[in-house]
DOPA-380830 format. One line per field, with one value per residue (C-alpha): chain; residue in three letters; residue number from 1; x, y, z. Coordinates in steps of 0.25 Angstrom, whole numbers, plus 2048, in hexadecimal, padded with zeros to 3 digits. Layout:
REM residues N
c	A; ...
r	ala; ...
k	NUM; ...
px	X; ...
py	Y; ...
pz	Z; ...
END
This chain:
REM residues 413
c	A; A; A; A; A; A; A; A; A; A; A; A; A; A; A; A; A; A; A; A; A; A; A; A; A; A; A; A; A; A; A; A; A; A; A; A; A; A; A; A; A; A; A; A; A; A; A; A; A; A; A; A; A; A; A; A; A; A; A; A; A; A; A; A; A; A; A; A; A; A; A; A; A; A; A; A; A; A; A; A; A; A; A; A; A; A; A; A; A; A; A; A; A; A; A; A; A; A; A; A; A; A; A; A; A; A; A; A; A; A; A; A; A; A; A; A; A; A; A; A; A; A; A; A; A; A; A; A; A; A; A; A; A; A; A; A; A; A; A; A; A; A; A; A; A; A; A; A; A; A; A; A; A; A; A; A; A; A; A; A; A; A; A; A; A; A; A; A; A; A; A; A; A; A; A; A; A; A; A; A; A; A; A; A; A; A; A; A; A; A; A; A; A; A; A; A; A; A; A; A; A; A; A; A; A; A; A; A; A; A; A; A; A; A; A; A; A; A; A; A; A; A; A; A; A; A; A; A; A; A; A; A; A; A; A; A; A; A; A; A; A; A; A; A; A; A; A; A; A; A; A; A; A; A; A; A; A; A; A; A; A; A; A; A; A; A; A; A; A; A; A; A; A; A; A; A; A; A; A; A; A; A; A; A; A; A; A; A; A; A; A; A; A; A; A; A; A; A; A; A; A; A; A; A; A; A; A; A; A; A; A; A; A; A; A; A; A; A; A; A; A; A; A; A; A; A; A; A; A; A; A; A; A; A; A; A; A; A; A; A; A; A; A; A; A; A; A; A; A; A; A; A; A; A; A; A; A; A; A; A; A; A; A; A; A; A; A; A; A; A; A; A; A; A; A; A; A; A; A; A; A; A; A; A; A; A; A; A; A; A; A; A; A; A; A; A; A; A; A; A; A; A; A; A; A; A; A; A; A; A; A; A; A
r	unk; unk; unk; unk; unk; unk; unk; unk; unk; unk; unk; unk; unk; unk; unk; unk; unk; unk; unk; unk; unk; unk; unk; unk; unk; unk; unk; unk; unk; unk; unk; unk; unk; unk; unk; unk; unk; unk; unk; unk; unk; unk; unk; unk; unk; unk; unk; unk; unk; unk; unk; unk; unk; unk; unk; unk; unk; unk; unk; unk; unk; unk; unk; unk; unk; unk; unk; unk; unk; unk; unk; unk; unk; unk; unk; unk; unk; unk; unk; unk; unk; unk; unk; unk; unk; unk; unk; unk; unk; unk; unk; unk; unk; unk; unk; unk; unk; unk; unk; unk; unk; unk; unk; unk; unk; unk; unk; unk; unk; unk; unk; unk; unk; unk; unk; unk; unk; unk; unk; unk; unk; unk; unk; unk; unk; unk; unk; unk; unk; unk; unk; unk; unk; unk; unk; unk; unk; unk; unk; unk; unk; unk; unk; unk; unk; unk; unk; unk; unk; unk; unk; unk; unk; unk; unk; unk; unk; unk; unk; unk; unk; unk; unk; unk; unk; unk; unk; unk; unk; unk; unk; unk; unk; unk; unk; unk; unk; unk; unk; unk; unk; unk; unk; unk; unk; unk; unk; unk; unk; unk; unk; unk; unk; unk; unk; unk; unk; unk; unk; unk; unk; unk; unk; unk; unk; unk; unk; unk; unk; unk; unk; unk; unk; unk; unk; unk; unk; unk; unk; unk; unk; unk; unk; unk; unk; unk; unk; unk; unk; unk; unk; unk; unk; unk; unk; unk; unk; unk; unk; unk; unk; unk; unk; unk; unk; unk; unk; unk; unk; unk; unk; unk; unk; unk; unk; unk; unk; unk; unk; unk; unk; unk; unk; unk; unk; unk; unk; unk; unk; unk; unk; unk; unk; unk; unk; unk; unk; unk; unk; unk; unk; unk; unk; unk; unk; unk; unk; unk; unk; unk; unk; unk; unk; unk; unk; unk; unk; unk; unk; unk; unk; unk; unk; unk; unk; unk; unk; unk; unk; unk; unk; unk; unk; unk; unk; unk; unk; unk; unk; unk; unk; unk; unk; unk; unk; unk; unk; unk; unk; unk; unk; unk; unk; unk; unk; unk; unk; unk; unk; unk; unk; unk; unk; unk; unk; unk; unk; unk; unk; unk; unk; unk; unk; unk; unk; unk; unk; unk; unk; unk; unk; unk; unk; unk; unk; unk; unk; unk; unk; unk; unk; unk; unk; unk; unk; unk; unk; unk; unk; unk; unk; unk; unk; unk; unk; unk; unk; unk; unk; unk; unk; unk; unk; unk; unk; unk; unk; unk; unk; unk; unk; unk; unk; unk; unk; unk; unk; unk; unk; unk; unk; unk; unk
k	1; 2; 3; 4; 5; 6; 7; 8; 9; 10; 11; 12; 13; 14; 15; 16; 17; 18; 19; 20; 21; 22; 23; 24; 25; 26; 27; 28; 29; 30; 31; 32; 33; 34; 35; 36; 37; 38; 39; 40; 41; 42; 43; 44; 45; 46; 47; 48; 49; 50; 51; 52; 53; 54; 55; 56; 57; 58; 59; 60; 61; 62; 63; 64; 65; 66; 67; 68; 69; 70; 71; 72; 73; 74; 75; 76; 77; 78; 79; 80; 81; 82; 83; 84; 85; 86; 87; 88; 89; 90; 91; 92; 93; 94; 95; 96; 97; 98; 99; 100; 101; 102; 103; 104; 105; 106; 107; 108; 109; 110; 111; 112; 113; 114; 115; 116; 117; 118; 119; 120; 121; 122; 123; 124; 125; 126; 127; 128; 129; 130; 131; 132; 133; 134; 135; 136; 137; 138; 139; 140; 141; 142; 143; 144; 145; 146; 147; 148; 149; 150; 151; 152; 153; 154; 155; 156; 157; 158; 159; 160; 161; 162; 163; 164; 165; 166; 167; 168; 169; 170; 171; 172; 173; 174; 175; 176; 177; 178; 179; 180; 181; 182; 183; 184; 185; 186; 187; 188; 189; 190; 191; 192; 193; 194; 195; 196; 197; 198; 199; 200; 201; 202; 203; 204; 205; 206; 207; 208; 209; 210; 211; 212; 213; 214; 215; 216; 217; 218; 219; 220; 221; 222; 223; 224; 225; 226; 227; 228; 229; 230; 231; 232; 233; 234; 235; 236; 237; 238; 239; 240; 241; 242; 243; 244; 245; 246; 247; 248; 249; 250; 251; 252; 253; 254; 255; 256; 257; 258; 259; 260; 261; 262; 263; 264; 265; 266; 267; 268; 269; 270; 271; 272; 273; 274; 275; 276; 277; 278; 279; 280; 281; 282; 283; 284; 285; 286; 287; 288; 289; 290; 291; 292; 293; 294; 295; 296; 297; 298; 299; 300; 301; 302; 303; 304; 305; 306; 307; 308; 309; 310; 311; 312; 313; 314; 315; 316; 317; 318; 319; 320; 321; 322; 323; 324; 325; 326; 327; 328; 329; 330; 331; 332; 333; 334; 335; 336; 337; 338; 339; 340; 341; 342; 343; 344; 345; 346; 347; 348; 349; 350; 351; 352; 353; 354; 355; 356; 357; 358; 359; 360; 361; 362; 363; 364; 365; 366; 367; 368; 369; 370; 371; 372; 373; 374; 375; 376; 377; 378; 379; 380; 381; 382; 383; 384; 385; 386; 387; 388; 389; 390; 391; 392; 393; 394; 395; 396; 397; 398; 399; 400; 401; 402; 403; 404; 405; 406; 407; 408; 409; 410; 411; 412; 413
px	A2F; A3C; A46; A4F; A5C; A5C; A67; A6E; A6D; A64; A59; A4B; A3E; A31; A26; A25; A1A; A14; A18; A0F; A08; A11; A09; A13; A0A; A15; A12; A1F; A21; A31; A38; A41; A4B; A53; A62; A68; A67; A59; A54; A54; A61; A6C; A6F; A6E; A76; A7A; A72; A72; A6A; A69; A73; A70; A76; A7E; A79; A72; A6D; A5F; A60; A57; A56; A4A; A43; A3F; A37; A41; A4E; A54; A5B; A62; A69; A63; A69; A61; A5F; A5E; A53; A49; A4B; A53; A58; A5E; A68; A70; A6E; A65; A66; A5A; A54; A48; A3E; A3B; A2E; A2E; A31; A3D; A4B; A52; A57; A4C; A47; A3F; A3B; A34; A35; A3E; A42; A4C; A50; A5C; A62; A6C; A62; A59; A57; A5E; A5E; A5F; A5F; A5C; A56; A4B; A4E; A54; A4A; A47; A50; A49; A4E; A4B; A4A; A4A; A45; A4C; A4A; A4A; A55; A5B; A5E; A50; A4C; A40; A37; A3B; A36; A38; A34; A39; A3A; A3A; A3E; A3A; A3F; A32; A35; A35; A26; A23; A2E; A32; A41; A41; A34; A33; A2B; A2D; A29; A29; A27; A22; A23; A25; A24; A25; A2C; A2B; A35; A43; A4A; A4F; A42; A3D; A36; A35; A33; A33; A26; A23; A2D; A2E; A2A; A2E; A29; A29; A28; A32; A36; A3B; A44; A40; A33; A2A; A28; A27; A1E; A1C; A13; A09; A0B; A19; A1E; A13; A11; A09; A14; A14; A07; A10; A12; A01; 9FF; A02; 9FF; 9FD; 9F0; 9F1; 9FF; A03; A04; A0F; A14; A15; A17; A1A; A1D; A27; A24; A2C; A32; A25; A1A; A0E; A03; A08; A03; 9F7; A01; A07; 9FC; 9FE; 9F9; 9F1; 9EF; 9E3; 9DE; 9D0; 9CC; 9D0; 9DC; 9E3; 9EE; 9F5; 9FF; A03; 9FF; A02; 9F5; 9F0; 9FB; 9F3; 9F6; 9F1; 9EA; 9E7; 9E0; 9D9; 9CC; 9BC; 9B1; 9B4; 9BD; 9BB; 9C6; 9C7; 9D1; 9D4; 9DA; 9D2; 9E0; 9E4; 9DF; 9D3; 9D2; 9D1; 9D2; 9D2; 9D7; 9CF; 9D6; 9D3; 9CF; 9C5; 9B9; 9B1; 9BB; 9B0; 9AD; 9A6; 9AB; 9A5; 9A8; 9A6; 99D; 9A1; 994; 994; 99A; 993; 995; 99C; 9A1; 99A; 9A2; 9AF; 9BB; 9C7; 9D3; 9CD; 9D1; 9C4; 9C4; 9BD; 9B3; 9B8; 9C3; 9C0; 9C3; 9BC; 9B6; 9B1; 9B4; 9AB; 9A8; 9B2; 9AB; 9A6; 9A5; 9AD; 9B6; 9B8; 9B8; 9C5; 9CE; 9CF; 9DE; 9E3; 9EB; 9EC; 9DE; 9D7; 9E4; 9DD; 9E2; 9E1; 9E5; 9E4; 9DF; 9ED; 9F9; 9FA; 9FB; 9EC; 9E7; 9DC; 9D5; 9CF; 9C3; 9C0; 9AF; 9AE; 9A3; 99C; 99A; 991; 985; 989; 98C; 996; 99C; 99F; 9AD; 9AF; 9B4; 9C1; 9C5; 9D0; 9D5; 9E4; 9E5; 9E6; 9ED; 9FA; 9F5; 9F7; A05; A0A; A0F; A15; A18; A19; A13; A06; 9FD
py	C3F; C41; C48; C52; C5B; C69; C70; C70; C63; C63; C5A; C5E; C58; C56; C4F; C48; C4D; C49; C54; C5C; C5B; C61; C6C; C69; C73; C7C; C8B; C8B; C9A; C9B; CA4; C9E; CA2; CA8; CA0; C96; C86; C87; C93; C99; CA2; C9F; C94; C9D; C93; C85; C79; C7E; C7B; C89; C90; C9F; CA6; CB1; CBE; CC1; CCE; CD0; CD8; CE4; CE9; CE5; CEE; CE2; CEA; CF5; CEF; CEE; CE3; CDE; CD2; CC6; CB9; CAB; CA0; C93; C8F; C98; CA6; CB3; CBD; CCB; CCD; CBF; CB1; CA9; C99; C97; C8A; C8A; C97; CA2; CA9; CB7; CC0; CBA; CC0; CCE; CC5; CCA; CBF; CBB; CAB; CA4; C96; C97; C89; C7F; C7C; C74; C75; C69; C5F; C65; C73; C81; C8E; C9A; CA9; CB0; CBC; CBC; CCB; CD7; CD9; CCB; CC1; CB2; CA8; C98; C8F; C83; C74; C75; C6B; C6D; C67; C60; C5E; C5A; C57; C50; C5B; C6C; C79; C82; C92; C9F; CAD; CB9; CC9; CD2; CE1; CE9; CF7; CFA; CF7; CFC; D08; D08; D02; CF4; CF0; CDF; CD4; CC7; CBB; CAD; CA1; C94; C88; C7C; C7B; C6E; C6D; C77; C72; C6D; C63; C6B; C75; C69; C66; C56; C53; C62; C65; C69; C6F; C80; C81; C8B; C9B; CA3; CB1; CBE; CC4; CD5; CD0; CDC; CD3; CDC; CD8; CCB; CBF; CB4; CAC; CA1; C94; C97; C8E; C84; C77; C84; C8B; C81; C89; C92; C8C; C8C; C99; CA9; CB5; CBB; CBF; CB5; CAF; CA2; C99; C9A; CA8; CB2; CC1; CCB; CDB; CE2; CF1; CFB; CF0; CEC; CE1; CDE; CE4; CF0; CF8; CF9; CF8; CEB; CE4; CD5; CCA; CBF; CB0; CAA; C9E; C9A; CA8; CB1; CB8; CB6; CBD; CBB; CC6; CCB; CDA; CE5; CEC; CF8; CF3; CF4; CE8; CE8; CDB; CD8; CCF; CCE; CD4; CD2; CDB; CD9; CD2; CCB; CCE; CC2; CBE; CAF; CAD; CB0; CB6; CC0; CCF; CD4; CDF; CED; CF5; CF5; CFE; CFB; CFF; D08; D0A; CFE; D04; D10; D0C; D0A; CFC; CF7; CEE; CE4; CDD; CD0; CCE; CC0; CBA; CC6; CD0; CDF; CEA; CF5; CFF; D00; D0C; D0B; D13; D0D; D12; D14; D0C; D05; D00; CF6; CFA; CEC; CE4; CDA; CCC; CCC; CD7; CD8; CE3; CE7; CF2; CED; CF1; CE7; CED; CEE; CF8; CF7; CE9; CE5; CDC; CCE; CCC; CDB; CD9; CE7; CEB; CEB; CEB; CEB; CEF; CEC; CEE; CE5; CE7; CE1; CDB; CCB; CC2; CC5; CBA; CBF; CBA; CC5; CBE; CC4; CC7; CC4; CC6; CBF; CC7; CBC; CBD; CCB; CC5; CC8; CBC; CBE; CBA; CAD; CB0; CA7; CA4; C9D; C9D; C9A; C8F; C97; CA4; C9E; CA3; CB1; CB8; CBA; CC8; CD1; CE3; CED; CF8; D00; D06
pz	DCC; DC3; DCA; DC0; DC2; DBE; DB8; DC4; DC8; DD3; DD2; DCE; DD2; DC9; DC8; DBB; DB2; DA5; D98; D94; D88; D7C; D72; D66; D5B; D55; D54; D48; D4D; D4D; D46; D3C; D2F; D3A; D35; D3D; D3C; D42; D3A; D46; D47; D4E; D5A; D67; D6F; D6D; D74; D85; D91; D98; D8E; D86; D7C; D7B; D7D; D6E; D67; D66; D59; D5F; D6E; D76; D81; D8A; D96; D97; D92; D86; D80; D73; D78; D7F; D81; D7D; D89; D83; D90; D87; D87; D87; D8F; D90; D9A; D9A; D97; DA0; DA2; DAB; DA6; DB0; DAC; DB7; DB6; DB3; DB8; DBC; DBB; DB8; DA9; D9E; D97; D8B; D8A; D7F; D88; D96; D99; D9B; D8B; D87; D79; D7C; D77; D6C; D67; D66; D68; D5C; D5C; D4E; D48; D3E; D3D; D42; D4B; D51; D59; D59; D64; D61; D6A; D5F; D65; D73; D7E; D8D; D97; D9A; D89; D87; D78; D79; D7A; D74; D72; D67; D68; D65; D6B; D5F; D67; D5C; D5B; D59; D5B; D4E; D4D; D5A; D5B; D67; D69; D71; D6F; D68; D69; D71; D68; D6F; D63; D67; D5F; D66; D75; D7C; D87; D95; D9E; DA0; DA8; DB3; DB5; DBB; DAC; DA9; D9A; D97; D9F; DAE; DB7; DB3; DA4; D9D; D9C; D90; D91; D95; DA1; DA0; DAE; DB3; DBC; DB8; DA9; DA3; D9A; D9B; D93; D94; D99; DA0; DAA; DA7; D9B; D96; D8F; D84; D80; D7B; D6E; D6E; D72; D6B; D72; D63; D5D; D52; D54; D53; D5E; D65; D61; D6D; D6D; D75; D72; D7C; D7A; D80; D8A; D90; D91; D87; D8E; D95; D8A; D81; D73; D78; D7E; D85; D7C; D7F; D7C; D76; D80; D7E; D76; D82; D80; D8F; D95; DA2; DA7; DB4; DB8; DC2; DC9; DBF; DB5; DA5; D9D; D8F; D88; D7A; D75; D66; D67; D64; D68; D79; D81; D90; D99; DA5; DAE; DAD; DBB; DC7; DCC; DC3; DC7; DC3; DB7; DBD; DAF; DA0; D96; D87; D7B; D72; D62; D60; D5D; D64; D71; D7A; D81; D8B; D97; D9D; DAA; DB1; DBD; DC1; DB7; DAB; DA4; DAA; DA1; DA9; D9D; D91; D89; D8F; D86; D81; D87; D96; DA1; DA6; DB6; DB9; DC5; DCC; DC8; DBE; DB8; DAA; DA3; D96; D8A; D7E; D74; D6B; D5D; D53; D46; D3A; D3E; D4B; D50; D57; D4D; D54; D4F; D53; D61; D62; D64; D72; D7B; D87; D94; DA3; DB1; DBE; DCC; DD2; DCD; DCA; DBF; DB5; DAB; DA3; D97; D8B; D81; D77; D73; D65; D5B; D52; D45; D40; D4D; D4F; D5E; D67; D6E; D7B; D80; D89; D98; D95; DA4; DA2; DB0; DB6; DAE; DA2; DA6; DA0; D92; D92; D97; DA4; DA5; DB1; DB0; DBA; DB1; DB7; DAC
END
C-alpha cells in the first residue's frame, strides 16, 4: 500500500495497482492556425495546479438549457463553466452542482511541469480551447494528454438564436488520474468524466467510459456517422438535449455493428435514436435492469411508411403488426425487451441511405424511470443473393453499457 497526501495535506490511502495499458493511436483532430506559439491561439493561463482564466468572451451567446451566455471562464483541471471559475481537481458526477459546465476531460491536470493551456478562434463563430501535452499532479510529466473542446455558433444554419454545437477533440489520452484523487502513476483512484452538466440536475451528459480506465476510449471512439476516431458532437437546439426531439436525435456509438446508446429516462418521457439505416433494425436492451420498451414512434418518408414490427418471445421474433403507419405511436401489448422493425424498402428509390443520419429517427418511451442501455442492429441486405441478413442479437450486457451516453431530462412527451 503507498500512502499519498492530498491537496490539503491529509493523508490518502491506496492500494498500489499496475497502469493500465496505454492506447497511444492519434486521431490528429485539433484544430490548428489558430495564432499563438503553439498554433493554437493564445496562452489561456500561465503553468497552475487548480488555477482559471479570466472571464473570456465566447464571441456568440449560447442557449445552454434555458440560459444564455456569452462569457465562460476556462479551468485549467479540463473544462469550462459559465457562472465563475471552478478549481475542483477531483470530478463529480453529473448532475452535481448549480455551476453549468462543459468538460472535454475533468481531472486533476497540472501545467507546472509540461503542457499549456490556449484559447483562440478559428472564426467569428467558433471558440477552440486546448489542452496541449499537460500532465496530472502533482507536476507529473511522465505521462499527458492532449484534446480540445470546439462551441460553435449554429443559428444561422439552424435560425433560431442560441442554438451551437459542442465538439469535444481527442487526440492523445494517457493518463486518467492524479496524485491527490487517490490516482498512482496517473491511473486508479477517480478518473476523469467528460461530458456537460445544464446545473439545473435535470439535464446533463456524460460520455462513455467516465470515471473508469475506459475513458481513454475516447480517443478510439466518435459518435459520428463516419467521423474520425476521437471527434465527438453534440447539437444543443433550443437549449435542450439531443434526443428530446425527432430533428436532433441522440447519436449512437458503433461497438461490434450495433449501434448502442445508454441514456437515463423519465416514465412516458419520448427519446429519439438514430442510427444509420438498412432495411430493419433490432431494438434490445443490453442490461437486464434497464426498463422495458413500452412504445415506438417510427418515422416517416421512407418508403410507402408502412412497417411491420416484430417482437421477441424469449426464443423468436413473433410478428405482432404487419402494416403499421409511420407517424403512430404503436404500444406494445406487454412491455418489451427486444423487438424487431421491417418494411424499410429495398429498391432503387427507396432504400434508406446507410450513411444518412437523419433518416429513421426512431422514438421510444419506457414503462418507469431508470438508467436504459439498449442496442439498435441494423438488417442488411445482400444485393448479390437477393437475401436479407438478419441482424445479430448483440447483448452486450453491463459490461458494455459504458459505450453509449449516459443522459438525464425531465421533459414528458
Amino acid at each position: 500500500m503507498e500512502f499519498l497526501k492530498n491537496k490539503n495535506g491529509i493523508l490518502l490511502a491506496s492500494l498500489l495497482t499496475s497502469a493500465l495499458p496505454i492506447n497511444n493511436a492519434l486521431a490528429s483532430l485539433l484544430i490548428d492556425n489558430l495564432g499563438g506559439d503553439a498554433g493554437y491561439g493564445e496562452l489561456a493561463m500561465s503553468a497552475n495546479d487548480d488555477g482559471s482564466s479570466n472571464l473570456l468572451n465566447l464571441n456568440f451567446t449560447a442557449n445552454f438549457f434555458g440560459n444564455e451566455y456569452a462569457n465562460f471562464y476556462i479551468n485549467n483541471n479540463g473544462n469550462i463553466t459559465f457562472n465563475s471559475p471552478v478549481s475542483s481537481y477531483t470530478p463529480e458526477a453529473f448532475p452535481s452542482s448549480s455551476q453549468p459546465m462543459i468538460a472535454p476531460f475533468w481531472a486533476d491536470i497540472d501545467t507546472r511541469g509540461t503542457g499549456a493551456v490556449y484559447v483562440g478562434a478559428a472564426n467569428a463563430d467558433t471558440t477552440v480551447i486546448t489542452w496541449d501535452g499537460v500532465g496530472f499532479y502533482a507536476s507529473h510529466t511522465e505521462l499527458t494528454n492532449t484534446f480540445q473542446l470546439v462551441l460553435r455558433d449554429m443559428s444561422d444554419t439552424t435560425g433560431v438564436s442560441g442554438d451551437f454545437n459542442i465538439e469535444f477533440r481527442y487526440e492523445e489520452l494517457t493518463w486518467t488520474t492524479g496524485d491527490a484523487s487517490s490516482g498512482v502513476a496517473g491511473f486508479g483512484g477517480t478518473p476523469a468524466q467528460a461530458g456537460f452538466d445544464a446545473g439545473d440536475n435535470e439535464n446533463y451528459f456524460v460520455l462513455p467510459g467516465s470515471f473508469s480506465g475506459e475513458v481513454l476510449e475516447l480517443q478510439n471512439t466518435t459518435n459520428v456517422t463516419g467521423g474520425e476516431d476521437g471527434l465527438w458532437v453534440f447539437s444543443i437546439r433550443e437549449g435542450t438535449n439531443p434526443g428530446e426531439t425527432a430533428s436532433n436525435p441522440l447519436m449512437p456509438v458503433l461497438v461490434d455493428n450495433s449501434y448502442t446508446f445508454d441514456f437515463d429516462v423519465e416514465i412516458d418521457e419520448r427519446v429519439f435514436i438514430d442510427p444509420e439505416v438498412a432495411i430493419g433494425y433490432d431494438y434490445v436492451l443490453t442490461d437486464s435492469n434497464s426498463p422495458q420498451i413500452a412504445s415506438v414512434l417510427l418515422p416517416s418518408g421512407i418508403g410507402d411508411d408502412l412497417y411491420e414490427i416484430w417482437v421477441w418471445d424469449g426464443t423468436q421474433y413473433v410478428l405482432a403488426e404487419d402494416a403499421w403507419g409511420a407517424g403512430n405511436v404503436y404500444t406494445f401489448t406487454n412491455a418489451v425487451d427486444a423487438f424487431r422493425i421491417l418494411g424499410i424498402e429495398i429498391d432503387e428509390t427507396n432504400f434508406a441511405t446507410p450513411l444518412n443520419g437523419d433518416e429513421f429517427v426512431t422514438g421510444l418511451t419506457f414503462v418507469s424511470s431508470g438508467s436504459v442501455s439498449i442496442s439498435q442492429t441494423p438488417i442488411l441486405f445482400n444485393t448479390t443473393t437477393d437475401v436479407p441478413l438478419p441482424g445479430t442479437l448483440v447483448l452486450l450486457g453491463l459490461g458494455l453499457a459504458l459505450t453509449g451516453f449516459a443522459r438525464k431530462k425531465t421533459v414528458n412527451s
